[in-house]
MIGURO-888509 format. One record per residue (C-alpha): x, y, z; residue in one letter. Coordinates in steps of 0.5 Angstrom, whole numbers, padded with zeros to 4 digits, always signed. Example, Ala and Ser with C-alpha at 12.3 -4.5 7.8 and 13.67 -1.06 7.14 Angstrom:
<sites>
+0025-0009+0016A
+0027-0002+0014S
</sites>
This chain:
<sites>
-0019-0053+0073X
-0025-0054+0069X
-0028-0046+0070X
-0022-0042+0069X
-0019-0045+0063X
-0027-0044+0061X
-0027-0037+0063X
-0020-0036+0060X
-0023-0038+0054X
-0028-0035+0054X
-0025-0028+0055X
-0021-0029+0049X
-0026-0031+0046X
-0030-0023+0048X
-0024-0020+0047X
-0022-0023+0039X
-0029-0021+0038X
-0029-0014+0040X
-0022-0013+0036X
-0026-0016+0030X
-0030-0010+0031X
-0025-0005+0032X
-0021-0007+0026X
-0028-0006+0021X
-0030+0000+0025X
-0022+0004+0023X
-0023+0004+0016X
-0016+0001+0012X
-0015+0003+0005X
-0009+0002+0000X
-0007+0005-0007X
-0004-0001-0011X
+0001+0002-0018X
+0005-0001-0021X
+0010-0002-0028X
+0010-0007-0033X
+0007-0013-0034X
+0005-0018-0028X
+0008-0024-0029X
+0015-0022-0031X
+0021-0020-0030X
+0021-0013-0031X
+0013-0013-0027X
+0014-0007-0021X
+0009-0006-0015X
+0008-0002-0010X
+0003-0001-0005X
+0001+0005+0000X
-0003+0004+0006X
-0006+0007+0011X
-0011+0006+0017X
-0016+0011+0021X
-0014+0017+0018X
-0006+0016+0018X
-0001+0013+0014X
+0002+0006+0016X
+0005+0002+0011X
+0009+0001+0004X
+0011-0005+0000X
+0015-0006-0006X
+0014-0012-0010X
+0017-0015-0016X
+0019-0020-0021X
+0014-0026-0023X
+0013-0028-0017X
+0012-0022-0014X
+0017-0022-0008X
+0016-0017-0003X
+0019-0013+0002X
+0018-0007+0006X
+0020+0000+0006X
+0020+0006+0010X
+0017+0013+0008X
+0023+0019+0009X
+0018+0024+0009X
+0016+0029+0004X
+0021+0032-0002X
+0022+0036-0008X
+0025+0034-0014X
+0026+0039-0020X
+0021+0043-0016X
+0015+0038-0016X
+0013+0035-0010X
+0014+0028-0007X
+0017+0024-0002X
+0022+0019-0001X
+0022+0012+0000X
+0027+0007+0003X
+0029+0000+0002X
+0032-0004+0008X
+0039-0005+0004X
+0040+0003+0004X
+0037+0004-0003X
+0032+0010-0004X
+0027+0012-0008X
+0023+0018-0010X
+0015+0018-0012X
+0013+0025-0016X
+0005+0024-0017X
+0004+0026-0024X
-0003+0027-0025X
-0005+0020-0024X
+0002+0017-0024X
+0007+0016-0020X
+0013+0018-0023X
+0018+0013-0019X
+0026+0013-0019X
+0033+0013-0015X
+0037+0019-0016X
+0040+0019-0023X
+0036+0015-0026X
+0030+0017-0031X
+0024+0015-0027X
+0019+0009-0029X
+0011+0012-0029X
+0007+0008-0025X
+0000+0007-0026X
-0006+0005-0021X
-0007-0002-0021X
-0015-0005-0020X
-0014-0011-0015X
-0020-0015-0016X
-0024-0020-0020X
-0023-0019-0028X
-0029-0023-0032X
-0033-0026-0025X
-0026-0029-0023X
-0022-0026-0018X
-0024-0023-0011X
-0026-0016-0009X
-0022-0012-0005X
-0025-0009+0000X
-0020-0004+0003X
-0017-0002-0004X
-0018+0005-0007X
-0024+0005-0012X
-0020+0008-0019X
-0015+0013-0021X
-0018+0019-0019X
-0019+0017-0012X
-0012+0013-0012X
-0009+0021-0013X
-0013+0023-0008X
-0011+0018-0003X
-0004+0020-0004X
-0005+0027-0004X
-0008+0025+0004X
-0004+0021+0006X
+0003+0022+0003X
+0004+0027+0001X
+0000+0033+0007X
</sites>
């Protein structure tokens, strides 16, 4: 009984590690915005995701203690003639995100939308961890979208 639980665990074990691998050689990016202040009330942040070369993930977070929830991308869109795309919340609620130079103009329909700006995510003043897979600033956070959301 002793040899194949020793074999099972071992294969997992083999297997585990070449996954690792895998994930580390298919890079994964995020650009982080966001409006208002953290830790309050009125603090709003969304993160776009992709990995190895196509787009993947998007998340809204909000609120002091930064609640989050997934949306889903609709698909490219223009608003007043500017180019976006659209997102969804599970509950129905959509929003459209127009890049504007570095910042995302972000609004549901009707309403005057909020300019989200990139947010660095990593260490301030030595404290803090380093976001690896995060893009670097606002000009390659601008790039990522054009990439990756909006091609």
């Amino acid at each position: 009984m002793q040899a194949p639980l020793f074999a099972i665990t071992a294969t997992l074990l083999l297997f585990g590690a070449s996954a690792r691998a895998q994930t580390r050689s298919t890079p994964t990016k995020v650009a982080s915005y966001s409006y208002g202040t953290p830790g309050t009330v009125s603090y709003e942040h969304l993160s776009f995701w992709a990995k190895a070369g196509k787009r993947t993930d998007i998340f809204y977070s909000y609120g002091p203690d930064r609640k989050e929830v997934t949306v889903k991308y609709l698909g490219k869109t223009q608003l007043n003639g500017e180019p976006g795309f659209k997102v969804r919340f599970a509950n129905g609620n959509v929003l459209s995100v127009i890049p504007k130079g570095t910042l995302l103009a972000v609004s549901a329909a009707g309403q005057t939308p909020n300019n989200f700006a990139w947010e660095y995510e990593g260490p301030v003043n030595g404290v803090g961890t380093f976001c690896d897979v995060c893009v670097a600033d606002e000009k390659e956070a601008v790039q990522f979208m054009q990439t990756y959301y909006l091609k």
